[in-house]
Structures are given as structure tokens and as C-alpha cells.
C-alpha positions in Angstrom: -49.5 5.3 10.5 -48.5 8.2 11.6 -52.2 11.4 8.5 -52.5 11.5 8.0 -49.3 11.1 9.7 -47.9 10.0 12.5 -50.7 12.6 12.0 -51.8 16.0 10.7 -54.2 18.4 13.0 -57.0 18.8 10.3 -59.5 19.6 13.4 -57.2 22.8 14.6 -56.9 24.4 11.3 -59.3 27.0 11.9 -59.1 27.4 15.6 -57.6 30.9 16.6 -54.6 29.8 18.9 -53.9 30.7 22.4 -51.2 31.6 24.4 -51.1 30.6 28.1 -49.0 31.5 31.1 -45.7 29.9 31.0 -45.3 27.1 33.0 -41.5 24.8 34.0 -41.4 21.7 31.9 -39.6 18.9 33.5 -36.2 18.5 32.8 -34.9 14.8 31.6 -33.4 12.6 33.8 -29.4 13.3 34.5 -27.5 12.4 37.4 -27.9 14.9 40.3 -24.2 15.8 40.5 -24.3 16.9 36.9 -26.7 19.4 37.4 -25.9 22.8 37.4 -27.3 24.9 40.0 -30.5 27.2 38.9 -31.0 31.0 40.2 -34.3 32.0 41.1 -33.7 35.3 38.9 -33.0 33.1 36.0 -36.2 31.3 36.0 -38.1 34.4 36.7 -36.7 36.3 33.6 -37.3 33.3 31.3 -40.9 33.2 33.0 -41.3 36.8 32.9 -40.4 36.8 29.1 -42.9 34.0 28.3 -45.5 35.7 29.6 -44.4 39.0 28.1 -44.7 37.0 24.5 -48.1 35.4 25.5 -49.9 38.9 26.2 -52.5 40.2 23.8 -51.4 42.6 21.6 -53.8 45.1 22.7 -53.0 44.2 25.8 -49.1 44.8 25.8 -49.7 48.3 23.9 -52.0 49.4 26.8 -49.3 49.1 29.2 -47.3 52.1 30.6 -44.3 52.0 29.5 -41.0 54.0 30.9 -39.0 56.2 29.4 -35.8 53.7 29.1 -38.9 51.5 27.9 -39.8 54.2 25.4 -36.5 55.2 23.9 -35.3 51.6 22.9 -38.6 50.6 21.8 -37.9 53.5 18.7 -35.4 51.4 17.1 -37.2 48.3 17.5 -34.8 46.4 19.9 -35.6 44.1 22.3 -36.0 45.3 26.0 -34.5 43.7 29.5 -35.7 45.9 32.1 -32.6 43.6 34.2 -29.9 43.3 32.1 -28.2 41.7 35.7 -30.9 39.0 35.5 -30.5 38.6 31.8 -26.7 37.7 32.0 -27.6 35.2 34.6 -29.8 33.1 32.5 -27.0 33.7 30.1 -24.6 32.5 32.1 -26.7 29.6 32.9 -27.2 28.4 29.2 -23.7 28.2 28.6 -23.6 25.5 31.1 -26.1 23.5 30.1 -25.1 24.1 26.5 -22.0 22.4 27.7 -23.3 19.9 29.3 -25.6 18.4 26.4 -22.2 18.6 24.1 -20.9 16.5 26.6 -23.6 14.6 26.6 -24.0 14.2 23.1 -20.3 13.6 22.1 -21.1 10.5 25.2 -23.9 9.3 22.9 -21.9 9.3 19.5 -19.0 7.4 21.4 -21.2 5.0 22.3 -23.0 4.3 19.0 -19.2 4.0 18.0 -18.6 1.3 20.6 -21.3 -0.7 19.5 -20.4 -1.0 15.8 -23.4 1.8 14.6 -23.5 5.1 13.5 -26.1 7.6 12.2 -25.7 7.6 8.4 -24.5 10.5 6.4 -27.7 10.1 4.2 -29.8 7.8 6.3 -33.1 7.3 3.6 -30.6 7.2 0.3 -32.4 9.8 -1.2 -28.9 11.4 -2.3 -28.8 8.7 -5.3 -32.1 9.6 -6.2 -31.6 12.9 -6.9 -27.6 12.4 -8.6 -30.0 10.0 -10.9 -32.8 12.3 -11.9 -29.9 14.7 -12.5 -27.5 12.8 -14.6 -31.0 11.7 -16.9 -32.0 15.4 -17.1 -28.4 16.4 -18.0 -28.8 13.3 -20.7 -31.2 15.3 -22.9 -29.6 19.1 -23.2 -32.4 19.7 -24.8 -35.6 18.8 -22.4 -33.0 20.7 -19.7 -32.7 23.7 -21.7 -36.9 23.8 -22.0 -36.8 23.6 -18.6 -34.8 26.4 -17.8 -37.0 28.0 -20.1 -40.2 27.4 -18.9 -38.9 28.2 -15.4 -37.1 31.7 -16.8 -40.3 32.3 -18.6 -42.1 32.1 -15.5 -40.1 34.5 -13.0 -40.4 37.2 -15.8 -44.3 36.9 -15.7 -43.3 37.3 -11.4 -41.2 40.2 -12.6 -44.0 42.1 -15.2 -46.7 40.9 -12.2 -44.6 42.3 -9.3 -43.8 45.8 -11.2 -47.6 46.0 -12.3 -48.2 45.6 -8.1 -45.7 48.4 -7.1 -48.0 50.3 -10.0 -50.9 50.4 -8.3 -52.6 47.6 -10.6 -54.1 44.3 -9.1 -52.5 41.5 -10.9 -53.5 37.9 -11.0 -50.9 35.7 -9.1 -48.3 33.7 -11.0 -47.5 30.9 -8.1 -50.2 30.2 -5.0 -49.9 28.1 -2.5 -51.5 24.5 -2.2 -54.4 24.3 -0.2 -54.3 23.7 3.3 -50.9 25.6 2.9 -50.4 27.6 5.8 -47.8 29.2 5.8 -48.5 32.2 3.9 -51.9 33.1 5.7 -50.4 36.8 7.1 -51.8 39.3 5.0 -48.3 40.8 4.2 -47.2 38.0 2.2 -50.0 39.1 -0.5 -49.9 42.9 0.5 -46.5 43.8 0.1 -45.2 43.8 -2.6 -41.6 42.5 -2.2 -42.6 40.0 0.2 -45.0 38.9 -2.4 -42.3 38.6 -4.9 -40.3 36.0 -2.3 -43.6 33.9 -2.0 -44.4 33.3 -5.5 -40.5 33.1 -6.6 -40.3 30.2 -3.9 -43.3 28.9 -4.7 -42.5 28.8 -8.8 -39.1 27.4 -7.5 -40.5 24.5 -6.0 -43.2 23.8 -8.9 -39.8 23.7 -11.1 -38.2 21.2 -9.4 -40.9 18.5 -8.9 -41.7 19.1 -12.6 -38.0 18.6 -13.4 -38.3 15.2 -11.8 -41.0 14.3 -13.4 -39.5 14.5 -16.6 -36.5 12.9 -16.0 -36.3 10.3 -19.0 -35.5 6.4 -17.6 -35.4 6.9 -13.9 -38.2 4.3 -12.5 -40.5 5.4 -10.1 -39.1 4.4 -7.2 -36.3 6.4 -7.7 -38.4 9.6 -8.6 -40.4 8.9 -5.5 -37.3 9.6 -3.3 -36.2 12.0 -5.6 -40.0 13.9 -4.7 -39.3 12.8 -0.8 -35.8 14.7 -0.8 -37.2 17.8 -2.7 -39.7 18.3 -0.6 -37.8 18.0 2.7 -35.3 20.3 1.1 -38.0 23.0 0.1 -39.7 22.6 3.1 -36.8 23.7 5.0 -35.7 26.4 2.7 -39.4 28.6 2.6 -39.3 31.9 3.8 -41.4 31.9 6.3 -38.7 30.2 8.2 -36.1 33.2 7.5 -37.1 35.3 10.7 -36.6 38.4 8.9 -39.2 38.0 6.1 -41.6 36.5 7.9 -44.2 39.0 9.1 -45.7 37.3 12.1 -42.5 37.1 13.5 -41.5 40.9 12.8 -45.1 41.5 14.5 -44.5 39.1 17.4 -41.0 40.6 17.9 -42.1 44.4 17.6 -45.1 43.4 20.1 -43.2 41.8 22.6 -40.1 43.8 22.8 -38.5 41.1 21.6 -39.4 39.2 24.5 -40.4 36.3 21.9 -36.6 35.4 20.9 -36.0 34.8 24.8 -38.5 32.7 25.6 -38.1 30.9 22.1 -34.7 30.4 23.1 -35.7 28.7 26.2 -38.1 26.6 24.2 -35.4 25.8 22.1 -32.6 25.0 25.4 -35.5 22.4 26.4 -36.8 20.8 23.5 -32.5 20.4 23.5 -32.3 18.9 26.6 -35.4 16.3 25.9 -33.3 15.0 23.0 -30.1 14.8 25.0 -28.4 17.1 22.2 -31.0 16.4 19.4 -33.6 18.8 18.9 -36.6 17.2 19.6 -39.2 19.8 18.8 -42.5 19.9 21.2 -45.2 19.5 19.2 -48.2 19.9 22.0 -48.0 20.4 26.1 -46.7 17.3 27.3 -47.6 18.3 31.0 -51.2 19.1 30.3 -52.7 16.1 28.8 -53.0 12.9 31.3 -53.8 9.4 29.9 -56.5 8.3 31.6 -57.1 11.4 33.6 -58.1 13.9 30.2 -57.6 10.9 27.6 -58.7 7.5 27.5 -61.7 8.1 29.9 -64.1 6.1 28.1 -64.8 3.5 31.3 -63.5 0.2 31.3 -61.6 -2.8 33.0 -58.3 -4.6 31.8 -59.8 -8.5 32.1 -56.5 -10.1 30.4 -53.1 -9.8 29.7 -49.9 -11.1 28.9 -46.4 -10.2 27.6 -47.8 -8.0 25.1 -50.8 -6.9 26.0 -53.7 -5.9 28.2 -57.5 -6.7 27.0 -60.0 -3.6 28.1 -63.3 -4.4 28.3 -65.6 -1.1 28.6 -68.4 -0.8 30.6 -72.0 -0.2 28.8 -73.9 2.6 28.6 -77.0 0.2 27.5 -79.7 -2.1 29.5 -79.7 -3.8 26.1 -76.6 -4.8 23.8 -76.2 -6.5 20.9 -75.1 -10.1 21.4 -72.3 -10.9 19.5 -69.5 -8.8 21.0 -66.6 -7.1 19.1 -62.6 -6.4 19.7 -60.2 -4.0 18.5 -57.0 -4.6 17.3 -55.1 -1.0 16.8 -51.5 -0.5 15.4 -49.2 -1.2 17.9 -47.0 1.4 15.8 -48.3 4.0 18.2 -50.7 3.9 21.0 -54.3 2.9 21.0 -56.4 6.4 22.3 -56.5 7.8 19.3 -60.1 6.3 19.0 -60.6 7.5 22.5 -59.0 10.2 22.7 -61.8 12.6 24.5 -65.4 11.9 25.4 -66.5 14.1 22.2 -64.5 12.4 19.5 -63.9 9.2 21.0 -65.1 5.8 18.7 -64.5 3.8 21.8 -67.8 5.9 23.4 -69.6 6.2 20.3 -69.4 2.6 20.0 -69.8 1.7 23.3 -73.5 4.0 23.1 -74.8 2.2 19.8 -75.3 -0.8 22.4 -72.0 -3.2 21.6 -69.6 -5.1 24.2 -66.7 -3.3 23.3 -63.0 -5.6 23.6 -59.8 -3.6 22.8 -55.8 -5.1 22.8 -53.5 -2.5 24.3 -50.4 -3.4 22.9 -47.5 -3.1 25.4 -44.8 -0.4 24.2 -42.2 -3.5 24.4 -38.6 -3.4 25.7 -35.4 -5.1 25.0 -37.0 -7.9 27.0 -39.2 -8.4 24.1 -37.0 -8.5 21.3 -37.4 -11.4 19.4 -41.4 -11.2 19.6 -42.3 -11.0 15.8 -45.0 -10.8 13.8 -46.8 -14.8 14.8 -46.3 -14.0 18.2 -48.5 -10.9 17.9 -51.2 -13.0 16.3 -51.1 -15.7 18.7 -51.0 -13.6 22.1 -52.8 -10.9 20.5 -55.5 -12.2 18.4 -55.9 -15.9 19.4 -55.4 -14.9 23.4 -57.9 -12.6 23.3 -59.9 -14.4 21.8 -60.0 -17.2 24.3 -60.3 -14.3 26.9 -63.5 -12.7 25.3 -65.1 -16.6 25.2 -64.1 -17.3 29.1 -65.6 -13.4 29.5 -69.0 -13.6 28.0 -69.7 -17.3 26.9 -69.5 -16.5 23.2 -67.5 -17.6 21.0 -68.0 -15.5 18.2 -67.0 -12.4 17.7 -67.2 -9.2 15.4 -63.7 -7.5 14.4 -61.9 -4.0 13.7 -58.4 -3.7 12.5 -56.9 -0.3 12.0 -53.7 0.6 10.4 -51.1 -2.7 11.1 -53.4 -4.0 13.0 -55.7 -4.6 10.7 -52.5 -6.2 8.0 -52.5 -8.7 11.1 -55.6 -8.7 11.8 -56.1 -10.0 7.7 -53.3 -12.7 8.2 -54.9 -14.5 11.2 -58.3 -14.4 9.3 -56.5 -16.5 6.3 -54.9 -18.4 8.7 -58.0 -19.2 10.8 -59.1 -20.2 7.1 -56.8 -22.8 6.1 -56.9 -24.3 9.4 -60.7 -24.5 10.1 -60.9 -21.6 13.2 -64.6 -19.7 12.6 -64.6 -17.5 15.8 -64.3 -14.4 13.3 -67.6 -13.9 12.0 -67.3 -10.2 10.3 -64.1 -7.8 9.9 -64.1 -4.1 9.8 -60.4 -2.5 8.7 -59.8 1.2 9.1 -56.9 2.8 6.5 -55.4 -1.1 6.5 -53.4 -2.5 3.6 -52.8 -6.2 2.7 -51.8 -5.1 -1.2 -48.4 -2.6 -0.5 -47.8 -2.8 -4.4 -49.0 1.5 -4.1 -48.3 1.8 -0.4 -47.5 5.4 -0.2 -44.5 7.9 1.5 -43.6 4.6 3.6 -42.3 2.7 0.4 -39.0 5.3 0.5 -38.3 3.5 4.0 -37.7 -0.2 2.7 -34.7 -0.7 0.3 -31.9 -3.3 1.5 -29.4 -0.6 2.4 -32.0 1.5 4.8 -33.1 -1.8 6.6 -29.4 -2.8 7.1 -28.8 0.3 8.7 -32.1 0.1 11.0 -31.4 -3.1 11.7 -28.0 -1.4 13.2 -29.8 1.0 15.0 -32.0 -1.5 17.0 -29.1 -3.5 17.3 -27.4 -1.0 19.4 -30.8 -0.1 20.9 -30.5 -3.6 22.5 -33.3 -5.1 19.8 -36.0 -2.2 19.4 -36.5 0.1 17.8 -36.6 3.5 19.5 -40.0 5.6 19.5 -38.5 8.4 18.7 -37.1 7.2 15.5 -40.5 6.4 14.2 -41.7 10.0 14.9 -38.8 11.4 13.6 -40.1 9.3 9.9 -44.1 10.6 10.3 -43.2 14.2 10.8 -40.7 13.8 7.5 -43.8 12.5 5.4 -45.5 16.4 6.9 -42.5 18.3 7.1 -44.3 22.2 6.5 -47.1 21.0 9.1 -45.0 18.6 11.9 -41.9 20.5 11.8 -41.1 23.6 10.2 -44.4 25.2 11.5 -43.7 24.0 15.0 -39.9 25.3 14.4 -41.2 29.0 13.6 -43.9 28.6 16.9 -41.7 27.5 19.5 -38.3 29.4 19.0 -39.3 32.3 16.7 -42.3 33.3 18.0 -41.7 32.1 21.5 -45.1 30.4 22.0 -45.7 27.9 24.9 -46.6 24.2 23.2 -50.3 23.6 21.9 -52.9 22.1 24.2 -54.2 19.8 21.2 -55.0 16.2 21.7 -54.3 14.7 18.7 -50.7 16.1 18.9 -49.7 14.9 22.2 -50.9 11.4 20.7 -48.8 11.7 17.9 -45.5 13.1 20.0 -46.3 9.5 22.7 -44.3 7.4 20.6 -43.5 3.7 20.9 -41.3 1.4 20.2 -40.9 -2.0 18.0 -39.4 -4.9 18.6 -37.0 -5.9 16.4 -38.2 -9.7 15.3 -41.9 -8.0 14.4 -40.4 -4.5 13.1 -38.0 -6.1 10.7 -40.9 -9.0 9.4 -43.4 -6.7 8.6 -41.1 -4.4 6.7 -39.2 -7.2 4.6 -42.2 -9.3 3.9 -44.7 -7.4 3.3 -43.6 -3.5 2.6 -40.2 -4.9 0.3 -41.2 -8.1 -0.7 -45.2 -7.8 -0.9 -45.5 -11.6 -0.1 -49.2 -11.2 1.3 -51.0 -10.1 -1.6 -48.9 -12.3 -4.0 -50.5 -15.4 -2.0 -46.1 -16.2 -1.0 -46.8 -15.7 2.9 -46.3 -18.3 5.4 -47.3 -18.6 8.8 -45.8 -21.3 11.1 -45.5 -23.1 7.9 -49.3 -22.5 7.0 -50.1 -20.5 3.7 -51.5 -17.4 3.7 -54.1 -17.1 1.1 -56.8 -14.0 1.5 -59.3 -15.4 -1.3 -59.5 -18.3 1.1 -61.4 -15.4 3.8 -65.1 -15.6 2.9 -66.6 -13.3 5.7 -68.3 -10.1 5.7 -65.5 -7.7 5.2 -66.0 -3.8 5.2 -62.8 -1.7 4.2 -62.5 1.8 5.4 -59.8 4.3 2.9 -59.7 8.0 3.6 -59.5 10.2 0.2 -56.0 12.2 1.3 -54.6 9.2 3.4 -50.2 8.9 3.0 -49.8 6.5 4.8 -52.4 4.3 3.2 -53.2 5.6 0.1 -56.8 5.1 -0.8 -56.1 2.6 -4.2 -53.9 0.8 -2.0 -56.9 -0.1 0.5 -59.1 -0.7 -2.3 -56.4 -3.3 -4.1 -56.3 -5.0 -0.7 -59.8 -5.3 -0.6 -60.3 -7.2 -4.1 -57.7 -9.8 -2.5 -60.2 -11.3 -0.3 -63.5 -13.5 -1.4 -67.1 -12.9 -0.4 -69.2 -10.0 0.6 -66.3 -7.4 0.8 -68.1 -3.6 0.8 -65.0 -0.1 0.7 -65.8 2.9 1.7 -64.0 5.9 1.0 -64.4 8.4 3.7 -63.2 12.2 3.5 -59.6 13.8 5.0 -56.7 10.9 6.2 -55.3 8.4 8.2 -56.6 10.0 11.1 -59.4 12.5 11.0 -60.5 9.9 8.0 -61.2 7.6 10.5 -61.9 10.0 13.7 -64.9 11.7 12.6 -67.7 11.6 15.1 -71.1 12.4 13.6 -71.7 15.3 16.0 -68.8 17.1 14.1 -70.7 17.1 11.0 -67.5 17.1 9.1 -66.3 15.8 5.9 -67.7 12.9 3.8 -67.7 9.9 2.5 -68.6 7.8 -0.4 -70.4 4.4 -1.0 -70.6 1.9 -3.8 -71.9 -1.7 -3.1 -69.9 -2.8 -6.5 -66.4 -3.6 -6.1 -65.1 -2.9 -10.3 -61.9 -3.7 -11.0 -60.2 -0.1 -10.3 -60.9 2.5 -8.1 -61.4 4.6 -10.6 -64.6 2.7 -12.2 -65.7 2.2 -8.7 -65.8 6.4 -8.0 -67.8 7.0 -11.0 -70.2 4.7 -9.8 -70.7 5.7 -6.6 -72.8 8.3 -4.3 -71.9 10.7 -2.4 -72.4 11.1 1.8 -72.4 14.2 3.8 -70.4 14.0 7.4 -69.6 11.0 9.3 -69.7 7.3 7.9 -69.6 6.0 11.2 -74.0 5.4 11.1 -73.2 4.0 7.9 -71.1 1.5 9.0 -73.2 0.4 11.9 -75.9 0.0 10.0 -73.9 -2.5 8.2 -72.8 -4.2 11.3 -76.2 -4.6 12.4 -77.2 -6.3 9.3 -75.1 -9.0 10.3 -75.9 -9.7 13.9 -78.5 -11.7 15.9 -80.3 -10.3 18.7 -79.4 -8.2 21.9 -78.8 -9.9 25.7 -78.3 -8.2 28.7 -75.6 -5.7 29.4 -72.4 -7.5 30.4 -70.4 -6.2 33.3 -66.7 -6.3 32.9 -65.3 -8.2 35.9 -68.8 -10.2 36.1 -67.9 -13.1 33.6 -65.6 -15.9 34.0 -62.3 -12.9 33.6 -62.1 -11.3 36.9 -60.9 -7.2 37.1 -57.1 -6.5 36.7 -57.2 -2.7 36.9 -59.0 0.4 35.4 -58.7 0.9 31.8 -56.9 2.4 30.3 -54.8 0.1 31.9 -50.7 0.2 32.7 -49.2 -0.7 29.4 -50.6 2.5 27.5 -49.1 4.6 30.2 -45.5 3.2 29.4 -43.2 6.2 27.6 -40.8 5.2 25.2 -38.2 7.6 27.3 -38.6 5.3 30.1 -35.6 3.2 30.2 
């Protein structure tokens, strides 16, 4: 899930950002007598420098500065004001350096010891491109027209650059994609030479994914890893992650004194430390954001629970609610307060204020305990158990549904099961960015041939039966590598920024894990082998047949969704029978579905017809300013019967656990 993988911060992108005061993050657990001692001068110059870097420009060039201050700023070098101090902290890193190469030659023993080791080329994308290369070298000539078209173009940068240093205005040869980032500083268009680099990268990359588009006899799988390798490669290899061509570094380094690089580099000792020798790179301030302190907030009680997980029920807002009540099923491929994430953009509220008993499963972030709980477990202690609980909670026994993301792939397999075996509690089912058809699944196809789920099969092996959190971040920042990496790279240890205090972000970076049992069904049967949409599924021996599923169904896509591409979602939606109504909404996976309609952002589309492609059905249909939520609860209305009394969590026949958010959302994946 992962959009927007995980996710991209499409609400940020026009926020100015600020720097705050440094502040200690905490360090990860090691055993106290490896610790090395740390001087209060040491953490005072790292601090010191930090908040050097996080100054306002104006602010910094207002100071008085010294003489020694003035005569080393001439030549642009950096500035220690206690060089004693400064050799300290130096002194310091070079134990700890130490220590996580000990640490991390420990960790690769280990893997060694248990019969699993990371791969050389974990997501086989190296026979991808050795096969768009041998077809390309094939045909001599569709190479040499190539080279051509791609020599043809850097003289046009060449004319275009010289007219430039001449004074003239030119039209660009090569501009970035929008949304592209990267190139915002004014420099990169300004200068000259620096303009040269951006559109001779930029041509560059244009070259290559053209290239493997016309490689002759290579199948589109292959090309699509050949696309996933290229862009990882290019991504890494901009310029605005070479220090000395990137201008907001140069400016960041001539307005701090340089103090940038030393705080960068203890940004970059941390994030080090986190990964016990792999770079884990903060994405947002893990200390600032609380769950259910300045997340999750949306009150509630947990009224159920079991192995895998805890059933909130929120507390209304309303004398009056509607009397059919509905539950949530989110992925439980990350953690469910993305739809609640603050009171402002938080479905869980909105929903909870349009006057519905509002159910939600918090999946438990499962440990090797829970290994061999697969994918009909999650249905029956997921799905049927809640349920049962939602009956014994209210008296009613049927119930509205939402499925997002996985959740919604399982929430579509109980419905067909419930089908064949005569179970009506389901009387409507909402999906958000969910896929049933994975014949156009998106980036996550590259994941899923035989030889990568051998070796993650390995790797949760050796993991004692999950599969780590951290290794599913790791694959949602690859699908965004210029937004979830390489721009957090350039933040954190080049400009020497403290971590982001963005929401969304700290969502994405509190990962969880899978068990192995679920992980590896859902990826063989339905991502590989597509046996759900091909009617070839079977549940405890019961076929799985969506046409059999004749209940109001309304399908949610988002237009630039990855992870679940919007033809995807609409092919999944032909599969079932009935009333079935898709809905393309603006943005991705996340903001897609996260759009409150006091935002006023984005759009979405409607079309009562369901044609045979999506194509047919966009010509057909009409066009919606901002949020789709109203939409959608107008449909949702339509289908239900009259209002009753507010229920009270804890008042039915479910007594009060604890507080939502409850404890199993609070569970890190680094907790051993």
C-alpha cells in the first residue's frame, strides 16, 4: 500500500519547511556495557551545530561575527569556534563507528548461521536489463537510431546552452516531470552550466526509458523491471544529490558555516545506529508524534479482541445515528490511523459526524508467535469475529462494510465466501484503492517471481516466520525513490535539517510486520498466480466466485494510484454481480482516499455505467470538484433504513477493554 506509497506527502508539497531546535533522539537498544561513554562537550557541539543550521538566513547574517569568524568565512570554509570540542565528537564517532561494524559483521554472521543471506541482486532486475540490452544490441540498426536521436538531442542542449551564455532566452530542451522537485532552486534554470547538467540528466534519463521501450521481443514483464531498475539507478545518480552542484546545499553550507555537514553527519551517525549498520533514513520526527496522544484521537473503546486483533468502537458525536452500523477492515500491511490520523483529516471523525456507529479491526503487528496465521485465519478472526462482536454489541446483525487496500482483497473473499455458504450479515461493501483483478497490479508485480519469493521466504525464515517491517518500507520507498529517499538523503545529511513534523510520514516510517503463512498466500495466490479473479480460489475447500456477490458494491480508484493502479480497481470491480458503482477520485493511494471535504482538494469522477473498459467508462463520465467523500455517503444513505439512538461503546452486551486506539496499534515493529 505503501501512494501513493507506502506513501507520498502530496499535502506538504507547497508548505514552506521549518527548521526547529535540535533535540537528542533516542538511541537503539544495546547492552549497557557496550556503550561508549558520551562528553557533555560532544553533545553540545553537535547541538550547537544543529541549531547553527536551523537559523534563518537573515537571522545568521545579522549576527556579529569575530574576526577569526570573519577571516575563514572569506574562503568559504566551515567554522569551529572549539576545534578541542570538535575533535571530541570526532573521537566519539569513531567509536561508535566501530561499534556498528561490529555490530553489523554480528548480524551478517548470523544470517550466515541460519542458512540466509541478503542477495547480490535481491528484485532480479539485473536480468532484465542484460535482456533489454542483448534485444537492443540484436537490431544494430534501431541502436544506432538511438544513439542518434539521443546525440541529436544533446547538440540542441549544446546550440540552447551557448545561445543562454549569449544572452538569448532559449526554450528548454529537457524539463522535469511534474511534481518533480528536485530542481525548484532558481539556479538550476539561471545558471547556465548548472542548467546544462539538469537538462543533460534529464535527456539522459528520457533515453534510457525510451531505449527500453523499444527493445524488440522482451515481454512486459521484463521491461517493467527493466523501468524499475532504471529508475532506481537515475534516481540515485541526479545531481542534486552531488553536494557540489546542488545550490541549496552550496547556500545552506555558505549560510551556516558549514555547520550543516556537522549536524548532517550526526543525522547520518543516528539514522546508522537505528539500522544497526544499515542506513535507515528518518523520514519524519519520530519523537514528536504520539499515537493516541497527537494521532488516533478520534474517541473510542476496544470492545473485542483476540490473537489478531482489537475491535474499536467510537463514541458518537450524534443524539441520532443511522441504524445499520458499519466496520472497517484496513490493510494490515501497515497500521490503521491513516484514516485518523488528526482531528482535521481524519475519516474515522468525518464518519463518525455524518451520524454512523463506527466499528474498526486493528490488526495486531504479529510476532513469531503468530507465524503460521494465514490468509483464512484473518477472515475468520478478523471478519467473522467481529462480526459476532458487532451483533452481541448492538443487537444487529447486519452490517455496512469498508475495505481499504488488502483489506478490502479479504474483505472481497469473505463476501464470496459468505455467498456460497448462505451468510447475509454483509448488506453493502465500500473498497478504497482495493484489487481483486492483479492481471495490471502495478510497481508491486516486480516483487513476485519464483526466485524473489524463495529468497523472502528465506528472509522470514531466519526472521523466525515474519516478515520484518522494515523490509516492507524499504520496498514502498523504492516504488518513490526521488520523493522517499533521495530527497530525504539530501535533507538529513547534506543540508543538516532536523526530521519533518509531518503526519503522514511518521505513518508511513511505523511499519509492520507479516506473518509468514498470510504474507506468502496472498503473494502466491493472488499477486503470481491471480487465482481470485480467474474464479481458481479456494477457501477451506469452498470456491471463491465474486459474480456469486450480489450486494451493493461501491469501488473507490485514485487517478495516480501505484500501488493500485486505477484500471486494476476498475477490472476488479466488473468481477462481481449486481449494483456495483467506481469512482475515480483525484491524487493516490493515499491522499486519493484521505481527502476531507474541508480541504477542498482535488477531484473525482462519476459514472453510474460500468462499460467494458475504463477507457469507455471516462468518456462517459462527469466531472466533481474536491472531496468524493459527500458523494459516497449519499450513496450509503440510499441504502439504509432509519436512525436509533446513539449507542454507547461499553453499553451493549461487549463490555470496555481499553481506550482506543487501543494496545496493538501501539506495537513497533523494533520491539523484539
Amino acid at each position: 500500500m505503501p501512494d501513493d506509497q507506502r506513501p507520498l506527502p502530496e499535502d506538504n508539497q507547497a508548505k514552506p519547511k521549518k527548521k526547529a531546535a535540535a533535540k537528542k533522539k533516542a538511541a537503539p537498544k544495546k547492552p549497557a556495557a557496550k556503550k561508549p561513554a558520551k562528553t557533555g562537550a560532544t553533545n553540545k557541539l553537535a547541538d550547537e551545530a544543529k541549531k547553527a543550521a536551523s537559523k534563518p538566513a537573515a537571522a545568521r547574517q545579522s549576527e556579529p561575527a569575530s574576526s577569526e569568524k570573519k577571516a575563514k568565512s572569506r574562503d568559504n570554509g566551515p567554522v569551529y569556534s572549539d576545534m578541542k570540542r570538535f575533535a571530541e565528537y570526532m573521537a566519539e564517532i569513531n567509536v561508535r563507528t566501530q561499534e556498528m561494524l561490529e555490530d553489523a559483521v554480528e548480524r551478517h554472521a548470523d544470517l550466515g548461521r541460519k542458512g540466509t543471506s541478503q542477495p547480490v541482486d535481491p528484485l532480479n532486475v539485473s536480468e532484465a536489463g542484460q535482456e533489454v540490452a542483448t534485444a537492443l544490441s540484436q537490431n544494430p540498426l534501431r541502436m544506432m537510431q538511438l544513439q542518434l536521436n539521443l546525440w541529436e538531442n544533446y547538440t540542441k542542449l549544446f546550440t540552447s546552452t551557448c545561445e543562454k551564455m549569449a544572452g538569448m532566452d532559449p526554450k528548454p530542451i529537457a524539463q522535469p516531470r511534474p511534481g518533480d522537485r528536485r530542481f525548484n532552486h532558481a539556479a538550476w534554470e539561471e545558471n547556465p552550466m548548472l542548467d546544462f547538467i539538469k537538462q543533460s540528466y534529464l535527456l539522459f534519463g528520457e533515453w534510457v526509458n525510451y531505449a527500453i521501450q523499444n527493445a524488440e521481443g522482451v515481454d512486459d514483464s521484463t521491461k517493467r523491471r527493466a523501468y524499475f531498475h532504471a529508475d532506481q539507478f537515475l534516481a540515485a545518480m541526479s545531481p542534486t544529490n552531488v553536494p557540489a552542484l546542488n545550490p541549496d546545499v552550496i547556500d545552506e553550507t555558505l549560510n551556516t558555516q558549514g555547520n550543516n555537514w556537522l549536524a548532517g553527519f550526526k543525522n547520518f551517525m543516528e539514522d546508522l545506529e537505528r539500522g544497526h549498520g544499515e542506513l535507515a533514513i528518518t523520514q519524519a520526527d519520530l519523537d514528536f508524534f504520539k499515537v493516541g496522544q497527537n494521532l488516533a484521537t478520534t474517541p473510542g473503546k476496544v470492545v473485542y479482541q483476540n490473537d489478531l486483533m482489537q475491535l474499536i468502537q467510537y463514541s458518537p458525536t450524534t443524539e441520532e445515528v443511522a441504524e445499520r452500523p458499519i466496520v472497517i477492515f484496513p490493510p494490515w500491511i501497515n497500521k490503521f490511523y491513516i484514516l485518523d490520523l488528526q482531528p482535521e483529516n481524519s475519516f474515522i471523525k468525518w464518519l463518525v459526524d455524518q451520524g454512523r456507529t463506527v466499528f474498526l479491526v486493528s490488526w495486531v503487528n504479529p510476532d513469531t508467535r503468530l507465524k503460521d496465521k494465514s490468509f483464512p485465519d484473518y477472515m475468520r478472526e478478523g471478519i467473522f469475529e467481529s462480526l459476532e462482536a458487532i451483533e452481541r454489541a448492538t443487537g444487529l446483525r447486519e452490517v455496512d462494510t469498508i475495505g481499504y487496500c488488502i483489506g478490502g482483497t479479504l474483505l472481497a473473499v469473505t463476501l464470496a465466501y459468505m455467498a456460497e455458504v448462505g451468510d447475509d450479515r454483509i448488506k453493502s461493501a465500500t473498497f478504497f484503492t482495493s484489487q481483486m483483478d492483479f492481471t495490471e497490479a502495478g510497481d508491486l508485480l516486480l516483487f513476485v517471481d519464483d526466485k524473489q519469493l524463495q529468497n523472502l521466504e528465506k528472509q522470514m525464515d531466519a526472521s523466525g516466520g515474519v516478515l520484518e517491517g522494515s523490509a516492507m518500507a524499504r520496498t514502498f520507498n523504492m516504488l518513490r525513490p526521488n520523493d522517499l529517499i533521495w530527497s530525504a538523503f539530501v535533507d538529513n545529511y547534506y543540508l543538516g535539517k532536523e526530521a519533518k513534523k509531518f503526519d503522514l510520514l511518521f505513518w508511513n516510517a511505523d511499519a509492520t510486520r507479516m506473518t509468514r503463512a498470510c504474507h506468502l498466500f496472498y503473494l502466491k495466490n493472488f499477486y503470481r498466480d491471480n487465482l481470485l479473479s480467474k474464479g481458481e480460489l479456494e477457501i477451506e475447500g469452498v470456491p471463491i466466485k465474486l459474480d456469486a456477490v450480489d450486494i451493493p458494491i461501491f469501488m473507490q480508484a485514485g487517478e495516480k494510484d501505484h500501488i493500485a493502479p486505477p484500471n486494476s480497481v476498475y477490472r476488479s470491480a466488473r468481477l462481481f454481480d449486481g449494483d456495483v458503482r467506481y469512482m475515480l477520485a483525484g491524487s493516490g493511494h493515499i491522499a486519493g482516499v484521505v481527502n476531507p471535504p474541508a480541504k477542498k482538494k482535488y477531484h473525482y469522477k462519476t459514472n453510474s455505467a460500468l462499460p467494458e473498459s475504463l477507457e469507455d467508462w471516462v468518456k462517459g463520465a462527469e466531472h466533481h470538484e474536491h472531496s468524493w467523500w459527500p458523494y459516497w455517503m449519499e450513496w450509503l444513505s440510499s441504502l439504509s433504513d432509519g436512525t436509533v439512538p446513539a449507542r454507547i461503546p461499553g453499553e451493549g452486551g461487549l463490555p470496555v477493554i481499553e481506550d482506543a486506539p487501543g494496545s496493538y496499534v501501539l506495537v513497533k515493529s523494533d520491539d523484539a
